[in-house]
MIBA-855180 format. One line per 5 residues: for each residue x, y, z of N, C-alpha, C. Coordinates in Angstrom, 1 decimal. Each point is the difference from the previous one (the first is absolute). Layout:
BEGIN
X/Y/Z/X/Y/Z/X/Y/Z; ...
END
This chain:
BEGIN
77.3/110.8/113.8/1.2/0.6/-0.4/1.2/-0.9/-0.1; 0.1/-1.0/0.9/1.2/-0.9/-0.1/-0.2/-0.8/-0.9; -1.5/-0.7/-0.9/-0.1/-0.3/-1.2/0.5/0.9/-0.8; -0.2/1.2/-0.7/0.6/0.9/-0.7/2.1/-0.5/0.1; 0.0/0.6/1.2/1.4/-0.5/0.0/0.7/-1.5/-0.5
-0.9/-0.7/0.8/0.4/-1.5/-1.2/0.2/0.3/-1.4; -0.9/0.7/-0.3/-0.5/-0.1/-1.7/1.5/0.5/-0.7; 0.1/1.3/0.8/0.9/1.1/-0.7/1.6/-1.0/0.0; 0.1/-0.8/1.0/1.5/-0.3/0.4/0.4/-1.7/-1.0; -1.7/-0.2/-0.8/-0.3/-1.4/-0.5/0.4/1.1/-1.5
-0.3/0.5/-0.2/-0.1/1.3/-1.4/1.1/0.2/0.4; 0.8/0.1/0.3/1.4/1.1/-0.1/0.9/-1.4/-0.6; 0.0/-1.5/1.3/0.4/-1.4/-0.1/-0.2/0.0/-1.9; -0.7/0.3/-0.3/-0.1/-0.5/-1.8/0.4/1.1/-0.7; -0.3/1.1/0.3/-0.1/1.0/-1.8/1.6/0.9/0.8
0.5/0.2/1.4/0.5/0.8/0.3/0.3/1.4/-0.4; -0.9/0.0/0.1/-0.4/2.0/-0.2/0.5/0.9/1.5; 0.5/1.0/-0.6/0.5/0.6/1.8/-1.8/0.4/0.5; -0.8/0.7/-0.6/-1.4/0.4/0.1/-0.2/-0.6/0.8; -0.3/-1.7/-0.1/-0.4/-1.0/0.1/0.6/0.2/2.0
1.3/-0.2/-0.3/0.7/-0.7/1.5/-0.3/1.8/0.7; 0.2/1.0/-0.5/-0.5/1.5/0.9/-1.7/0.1/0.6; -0.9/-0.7/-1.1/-0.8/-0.4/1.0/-0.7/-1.0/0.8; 1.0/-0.6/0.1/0.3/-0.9/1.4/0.5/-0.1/1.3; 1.4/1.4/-0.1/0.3/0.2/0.6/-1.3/0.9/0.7
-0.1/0.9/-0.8/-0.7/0.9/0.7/-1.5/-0.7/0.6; -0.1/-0.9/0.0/-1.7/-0.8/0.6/0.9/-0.5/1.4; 1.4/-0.8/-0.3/0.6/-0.5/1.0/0.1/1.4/1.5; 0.5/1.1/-0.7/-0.1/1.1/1.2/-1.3/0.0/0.6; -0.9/-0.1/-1.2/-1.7/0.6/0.6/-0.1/-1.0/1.1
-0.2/-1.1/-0.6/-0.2/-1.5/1.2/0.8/0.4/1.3; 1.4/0.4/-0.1/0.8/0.2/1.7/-0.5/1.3/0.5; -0.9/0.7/-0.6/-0.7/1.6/0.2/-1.1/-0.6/0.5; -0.7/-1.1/0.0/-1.3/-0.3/0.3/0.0/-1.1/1.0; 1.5/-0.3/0.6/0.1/-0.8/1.1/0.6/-1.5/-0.3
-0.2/0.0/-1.3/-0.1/-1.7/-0.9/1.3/-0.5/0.8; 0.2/-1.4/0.5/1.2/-0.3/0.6/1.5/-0.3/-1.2; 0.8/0.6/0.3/1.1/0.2/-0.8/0.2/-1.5/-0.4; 0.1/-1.3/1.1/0.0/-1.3/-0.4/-1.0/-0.5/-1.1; -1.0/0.8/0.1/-1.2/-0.8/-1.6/0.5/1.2/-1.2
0.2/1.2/0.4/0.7/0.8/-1.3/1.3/-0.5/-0.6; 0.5/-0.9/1.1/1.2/0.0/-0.7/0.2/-1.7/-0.9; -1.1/-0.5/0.3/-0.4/-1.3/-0.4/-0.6/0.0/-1.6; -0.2/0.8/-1.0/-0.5/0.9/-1.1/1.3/0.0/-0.4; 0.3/-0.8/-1.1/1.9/0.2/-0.7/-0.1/-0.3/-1.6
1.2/0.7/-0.3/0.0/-0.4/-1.5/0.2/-1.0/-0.5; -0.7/-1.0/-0.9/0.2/-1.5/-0.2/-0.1/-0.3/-1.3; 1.3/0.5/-0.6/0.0/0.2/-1.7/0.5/-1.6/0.0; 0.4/-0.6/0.5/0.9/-1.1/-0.1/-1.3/-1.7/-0.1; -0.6/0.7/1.1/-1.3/-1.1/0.0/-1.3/0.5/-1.0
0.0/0.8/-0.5/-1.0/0.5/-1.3/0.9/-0.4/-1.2; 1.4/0.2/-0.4/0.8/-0.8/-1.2/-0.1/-1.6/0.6; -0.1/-0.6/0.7/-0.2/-1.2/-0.2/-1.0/-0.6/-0.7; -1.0/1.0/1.1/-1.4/-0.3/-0.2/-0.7/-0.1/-2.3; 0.8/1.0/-0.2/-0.2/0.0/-1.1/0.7/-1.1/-1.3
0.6/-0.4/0.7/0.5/-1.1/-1.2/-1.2/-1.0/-0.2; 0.1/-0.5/-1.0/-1.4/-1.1/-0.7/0.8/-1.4/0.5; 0.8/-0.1/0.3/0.1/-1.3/0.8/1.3/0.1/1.2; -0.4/-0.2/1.0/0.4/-0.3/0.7/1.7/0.3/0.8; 0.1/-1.7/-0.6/1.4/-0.2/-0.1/1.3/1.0/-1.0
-1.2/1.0/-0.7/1.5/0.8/-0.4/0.4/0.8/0.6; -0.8/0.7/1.1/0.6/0.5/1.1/1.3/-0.7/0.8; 0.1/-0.8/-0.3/0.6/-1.1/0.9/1.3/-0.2/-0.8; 0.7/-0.1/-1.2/0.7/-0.2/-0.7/1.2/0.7/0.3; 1.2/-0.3/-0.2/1.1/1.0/0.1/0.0/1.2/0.0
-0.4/0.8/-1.7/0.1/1.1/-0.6/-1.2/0.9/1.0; -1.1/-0.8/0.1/-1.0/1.4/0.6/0.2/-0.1/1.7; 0.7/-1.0/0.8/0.6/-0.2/1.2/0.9/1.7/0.1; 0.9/-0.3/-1.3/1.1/1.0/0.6/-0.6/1.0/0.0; -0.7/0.6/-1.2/-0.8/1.6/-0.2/-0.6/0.1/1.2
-0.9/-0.7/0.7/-0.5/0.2/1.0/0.6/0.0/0.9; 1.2/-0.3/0.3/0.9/-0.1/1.3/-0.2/1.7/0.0; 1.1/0.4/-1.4/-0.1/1.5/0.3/-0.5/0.8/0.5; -1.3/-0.5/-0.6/-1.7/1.3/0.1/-0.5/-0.2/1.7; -0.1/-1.1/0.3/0.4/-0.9/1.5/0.9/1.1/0.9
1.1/0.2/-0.1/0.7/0.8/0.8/-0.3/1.3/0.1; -0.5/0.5/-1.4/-0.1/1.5/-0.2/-1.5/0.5/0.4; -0.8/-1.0/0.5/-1.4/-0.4/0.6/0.0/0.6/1.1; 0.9/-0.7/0.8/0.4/-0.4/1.6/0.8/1.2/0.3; 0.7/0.2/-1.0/0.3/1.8/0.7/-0.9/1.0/0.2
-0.4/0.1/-1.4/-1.2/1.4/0.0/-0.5/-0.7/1.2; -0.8/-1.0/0.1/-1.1/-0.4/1.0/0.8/0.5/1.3; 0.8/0.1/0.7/0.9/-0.3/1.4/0.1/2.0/0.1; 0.4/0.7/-0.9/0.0/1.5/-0.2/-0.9/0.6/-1.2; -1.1/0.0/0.3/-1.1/0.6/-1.2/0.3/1.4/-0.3
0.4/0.5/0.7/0.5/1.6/0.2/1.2/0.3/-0.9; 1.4/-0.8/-0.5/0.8/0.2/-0.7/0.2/0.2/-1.3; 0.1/0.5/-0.6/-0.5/0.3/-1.3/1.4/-0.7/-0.8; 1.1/-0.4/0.2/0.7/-0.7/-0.4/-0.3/-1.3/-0.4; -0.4/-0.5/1.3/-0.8/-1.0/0.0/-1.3/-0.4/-0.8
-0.7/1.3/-0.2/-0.7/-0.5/-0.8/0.0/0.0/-1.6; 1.3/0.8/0.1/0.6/0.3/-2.0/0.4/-1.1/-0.1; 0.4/-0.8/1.0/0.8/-1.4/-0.7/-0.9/-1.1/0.4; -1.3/0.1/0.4/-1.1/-1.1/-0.1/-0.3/0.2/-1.1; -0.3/1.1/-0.6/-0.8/0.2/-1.7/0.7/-0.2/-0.4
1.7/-0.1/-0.5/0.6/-0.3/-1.0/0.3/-1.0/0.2; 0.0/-0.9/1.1/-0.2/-1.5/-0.1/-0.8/-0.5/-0.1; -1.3/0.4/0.3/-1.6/-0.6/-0.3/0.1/0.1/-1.8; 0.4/1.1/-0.6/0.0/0.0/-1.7/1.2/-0.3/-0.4; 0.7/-0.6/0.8/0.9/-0.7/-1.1/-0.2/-1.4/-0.1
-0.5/-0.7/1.4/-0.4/-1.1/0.0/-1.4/-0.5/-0.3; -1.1/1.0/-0.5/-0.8/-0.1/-0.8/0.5/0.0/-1.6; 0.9/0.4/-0.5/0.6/0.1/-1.2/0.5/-1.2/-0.3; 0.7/-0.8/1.3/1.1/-1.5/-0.6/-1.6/-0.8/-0.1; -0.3/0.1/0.6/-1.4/-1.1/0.2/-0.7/0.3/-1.3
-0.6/0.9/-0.2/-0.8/0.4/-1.0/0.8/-0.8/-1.5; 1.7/0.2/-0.2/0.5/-0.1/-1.0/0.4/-2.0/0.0; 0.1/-0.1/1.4/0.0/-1.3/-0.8/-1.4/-1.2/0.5; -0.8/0.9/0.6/-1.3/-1.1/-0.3/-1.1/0.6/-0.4
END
């Protein structure tokens, strides 16, 4: 079950679908319903930031100015959802900064 949950929270990290991050949440309650230690549940995080790296064809354009700053954003708005997964503010402004900073990236490389 905590494989599933990887999966879902690795799926949500790329396509961000709410579906996607609701059934994760919901596996995360199952696991604290089944004893799972809150410390390894809470170790399972959203990592849209290290999956857009991951995907550039070379490297170092991660690294460059322009996709530095987009990711600073997506970076911050990561670290919140992640810190309060329960806020739903929080998570309207991870997805609008996960798609807008898929948008600058997309447009200029």
């Amino acid at each position: 079950m905590k494989n599933d949950l990887i999966q879902s929270f690795d799926n949500f990290s790329k396509n961000f679908k709410e579906g996607e991050f609701d059934k994760a949440m919901k596996l995360r309650e199952q696991l604290a319903d089944m004893n799972e230690s809150q410390s390894s549940i809470d170790k399972v995080r959203i990592n849209t930031v290290e999956a857009f790296k991951k995907g550039f064809s070379f490297a170092e354009v991660a690294k460059n100015d322009f996709s530095m700053e987009a990711m600073e954003e997506l970076e911050i708005a990561e670290k919140n959802l992640n810190s309060n997964l329960d806020n739903v503010d929080l998570f309207n402004s991870f997805v609008d900064t996960a798609n807008a900073c898929k948008k600058k990236l997309k447009e200029k490389y």
